[in-house]
N, C-alpha and C positions, 0 to 999 in steps of 0.2 A: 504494500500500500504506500501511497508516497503521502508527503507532507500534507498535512490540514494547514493550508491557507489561511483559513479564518484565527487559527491563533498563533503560526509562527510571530517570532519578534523579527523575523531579520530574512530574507530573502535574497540568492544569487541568480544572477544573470550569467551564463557563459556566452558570446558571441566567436562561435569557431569557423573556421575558413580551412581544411585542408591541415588541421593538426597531428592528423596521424594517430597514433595512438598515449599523446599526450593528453589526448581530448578524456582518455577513459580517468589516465591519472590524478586529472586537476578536478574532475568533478566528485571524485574518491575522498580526496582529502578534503574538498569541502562537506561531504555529509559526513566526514569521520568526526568532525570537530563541531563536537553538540556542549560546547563550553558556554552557549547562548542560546540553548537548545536546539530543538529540531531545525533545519533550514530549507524552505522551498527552495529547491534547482528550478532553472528554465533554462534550457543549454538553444539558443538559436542558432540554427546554420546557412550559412553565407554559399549556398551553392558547392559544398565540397562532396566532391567523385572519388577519395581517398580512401572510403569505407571507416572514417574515425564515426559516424555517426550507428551504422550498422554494428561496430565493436561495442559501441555506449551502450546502445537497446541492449545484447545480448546481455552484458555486462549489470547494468541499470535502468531495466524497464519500468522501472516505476516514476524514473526522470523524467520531466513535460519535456519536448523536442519539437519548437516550431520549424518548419520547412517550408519557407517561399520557393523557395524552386529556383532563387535567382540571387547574384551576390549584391545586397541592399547597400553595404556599404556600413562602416561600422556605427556610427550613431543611430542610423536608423533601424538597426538590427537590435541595437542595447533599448531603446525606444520601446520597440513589438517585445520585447522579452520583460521587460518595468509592467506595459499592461496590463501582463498575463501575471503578476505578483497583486498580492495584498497590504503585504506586512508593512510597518510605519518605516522601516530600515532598508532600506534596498541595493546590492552591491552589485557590481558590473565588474567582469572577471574575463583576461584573456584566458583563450584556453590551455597556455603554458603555462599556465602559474599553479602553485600548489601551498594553498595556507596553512600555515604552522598551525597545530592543535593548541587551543589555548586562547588565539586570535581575538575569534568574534565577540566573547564578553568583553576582552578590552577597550573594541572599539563600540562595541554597544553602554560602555560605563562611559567612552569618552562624549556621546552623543544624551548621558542623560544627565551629567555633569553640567552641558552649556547647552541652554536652548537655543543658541545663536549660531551654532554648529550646522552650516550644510553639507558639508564634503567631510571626511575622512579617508585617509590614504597611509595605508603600513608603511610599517622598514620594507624597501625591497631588497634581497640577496640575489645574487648569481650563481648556476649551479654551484659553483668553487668555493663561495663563502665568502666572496667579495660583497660590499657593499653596492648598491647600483645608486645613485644620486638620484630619487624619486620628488625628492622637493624642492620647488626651484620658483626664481622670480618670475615677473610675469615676461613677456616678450615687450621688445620695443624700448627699453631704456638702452643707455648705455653700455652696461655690463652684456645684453644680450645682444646686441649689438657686435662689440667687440668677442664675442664669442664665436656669431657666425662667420665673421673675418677667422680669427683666427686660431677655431678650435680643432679645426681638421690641420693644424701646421701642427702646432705651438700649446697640447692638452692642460700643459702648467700654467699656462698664463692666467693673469689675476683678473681676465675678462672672464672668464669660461669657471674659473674658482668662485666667483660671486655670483654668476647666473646659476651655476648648479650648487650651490653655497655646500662645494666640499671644504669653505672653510669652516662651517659650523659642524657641532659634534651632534653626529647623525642619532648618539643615544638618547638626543632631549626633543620632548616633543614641543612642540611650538606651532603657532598660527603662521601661514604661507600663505602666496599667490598661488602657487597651483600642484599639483601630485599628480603623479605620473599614471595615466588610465590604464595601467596593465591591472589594475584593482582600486576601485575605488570604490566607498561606502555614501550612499545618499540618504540625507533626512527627506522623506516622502515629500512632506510637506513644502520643501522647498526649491526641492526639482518640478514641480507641478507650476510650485508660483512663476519659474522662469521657462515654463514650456519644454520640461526635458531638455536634452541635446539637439543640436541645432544640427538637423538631418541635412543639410548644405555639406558638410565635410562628411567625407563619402570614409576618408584616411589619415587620419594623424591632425594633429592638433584642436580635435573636438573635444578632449580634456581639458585642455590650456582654457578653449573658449567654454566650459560650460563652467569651469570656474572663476573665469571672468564675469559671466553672467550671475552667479550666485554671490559674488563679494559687490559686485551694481547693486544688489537688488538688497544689501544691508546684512547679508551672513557673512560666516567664516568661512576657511576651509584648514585645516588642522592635519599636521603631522606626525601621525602616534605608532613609534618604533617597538611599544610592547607589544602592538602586533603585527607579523612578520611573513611574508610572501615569498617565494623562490620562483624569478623570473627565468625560465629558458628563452632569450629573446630573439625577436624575430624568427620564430620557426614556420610561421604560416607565411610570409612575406619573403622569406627566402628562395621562393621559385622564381619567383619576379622583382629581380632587385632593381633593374632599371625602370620599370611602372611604381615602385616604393621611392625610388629618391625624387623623381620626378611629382609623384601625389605629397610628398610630405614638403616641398618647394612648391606647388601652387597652394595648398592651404595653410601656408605661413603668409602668402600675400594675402590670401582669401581673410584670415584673422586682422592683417594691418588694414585692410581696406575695411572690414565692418569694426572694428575697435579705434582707430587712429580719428580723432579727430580735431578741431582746430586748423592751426596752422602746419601740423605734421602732416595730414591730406596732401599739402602740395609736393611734399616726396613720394607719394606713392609712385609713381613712375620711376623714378629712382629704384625703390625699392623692389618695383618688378623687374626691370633690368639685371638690378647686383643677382637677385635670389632665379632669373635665368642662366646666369653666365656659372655663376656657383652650383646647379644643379646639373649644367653640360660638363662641367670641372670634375664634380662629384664622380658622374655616368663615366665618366673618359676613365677616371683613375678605378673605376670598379671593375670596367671592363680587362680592362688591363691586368687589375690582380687576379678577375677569376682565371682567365689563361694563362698565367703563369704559377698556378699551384694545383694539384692534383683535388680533385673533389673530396670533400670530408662526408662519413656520414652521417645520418643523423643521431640524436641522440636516444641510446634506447631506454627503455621505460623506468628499467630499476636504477641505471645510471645516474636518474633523476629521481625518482622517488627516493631513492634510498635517502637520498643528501635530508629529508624531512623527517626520516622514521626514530 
């Protein structure tokens, strides 16, 4: 039987594209960890042919599994998956990630602690154990700026150290501009007041903007590393790395052009130009790398699970 609706506290979203069988892993460890009780799953899929959805059913038939038939696009996919929940808590979850047992009462104490709380977002780790810098300013100042100069040279520089603020110590939690959507936790309430995710970004930076729109509209968005996520990243995006660098460089204009306004407006041309030349720059040098190193493969399941057990 799968979850009663009507009285979970807290509800996940997975939005999967072609994950393979990380798809089974990541939706595993969210119903392992009943630390905030039971959790409704809704695993939605983006048109994937990989057979990660056929493994889940077998796996976990009692998961809801929406199927458009066609790749929506990830906002609108997290959107159609939020409907189909109840709960006041609601979390949007790539389907490489795998949440540490323990998690959800953390971030369910940090959401009844401040009613001004709209977003929450974990520590994120790397299978290795590495830290992933999930909390970060917003776009368009300076530090972000000098970041996308020159963070693909120059990874130390104190442009790219402030916008991902590896200078702050990742174990304190604190209020941000924005957390990184490979998991993120919403107060119902106030994803609704600002009309969910803005279905326009089809790939990459409909986090940034749907935090943007909930610190507009008078909430927070909060950093809380008690509870802790392991990102495999980019494994569904990996097939098509040059459609991913090219979508995550048009919806970083797509964000300046609906957030920039005033007298920064009159850059935005500017800013389309630099973030064309930088996303042909990007493509040039990936092409480059994938040809000159033999193909790695992918990761397999326990290689990853294990790192949470």
């Amino acid at each position: 039987m799968g979850t009663d609706r009507s009285v979970a506290r807290w509800a996940a979203v997975v939005v999967n594209y072609c994950s393979g069988p990380l798809l089974v892993d990541g939706v595993e460890a969210l119903l392992s960890d009943d630390s905030a009780g039971a959790v409704d799953v809704v695993v939605v899929d983006n048109g994937s042919d990989d057979g990660s959805i056929d493994a889940l059913r077998a796996r976990r038939p009692e998961v809801t599994v929406i199927r458009p038939g066609v790749n929506l696009g990830y906002a609108r996919a997290a959107n159609l998956g939020i409907a189909a929940t109840r709960a006041p808590i609601v979390a949007v979850f790539n389907p490489d990630t795998l949440l540490r047992a323990g998690s959800a009462v953390r971030v369910l104490d940090a959401f009844a602690a401040d009613e001004h709380i709209a977003i929450v977002g974990p520590k994120i780790t790397n299978p290795d154990g590495t830290i992933y810098p999930s909390a970060r300013r917003a776009p368009g100042g300076v530090a972000a700026v000098g970041h996308a100069i020159l963070g693909g040279i120059r990874p130390t520089n104190r442009y790219t150290a402030a916008y991902r603020q590896t200078d702050r110590d990742p174990a304190v939690a604190r209020e941000v501009d924005w957390v990184s959507g490979a998991a993120l936790w919403f107060r119902r309430e106030a994803l609704d007041r600002v009309g969910g995710w803005d279905e326009r970004y089809f790939l990459f930076l409909e986090d940034v903007d749907v935090a943007a729109a909930v610190r507009a509209a008078g909430w927070t968005v909060r950093y809380e590393p008690d509870a802790e996520v392991v990102h495999v990243v980019g494994t569904s995006r990996a097939e098509a790395p040059t459609k991913s660098i090219v979508a995550h460089h048009r919806s970083a204009y797509q964000y300046a052009e609906k957030w920039w306004t005033g007298p920064r407006r009159a850059a935005l041309p500017l800013v389309g130009g630099f973030l064309a030349v930088r996303a042909a720059l990007i493509v040039g040098a990936s092409t480059i790398g994938r040809r000159g190193r033999t193909a790695r493969p992918a990761p397999s399941r326990n290689s990853v699970a294990d790192r949470v057990a």
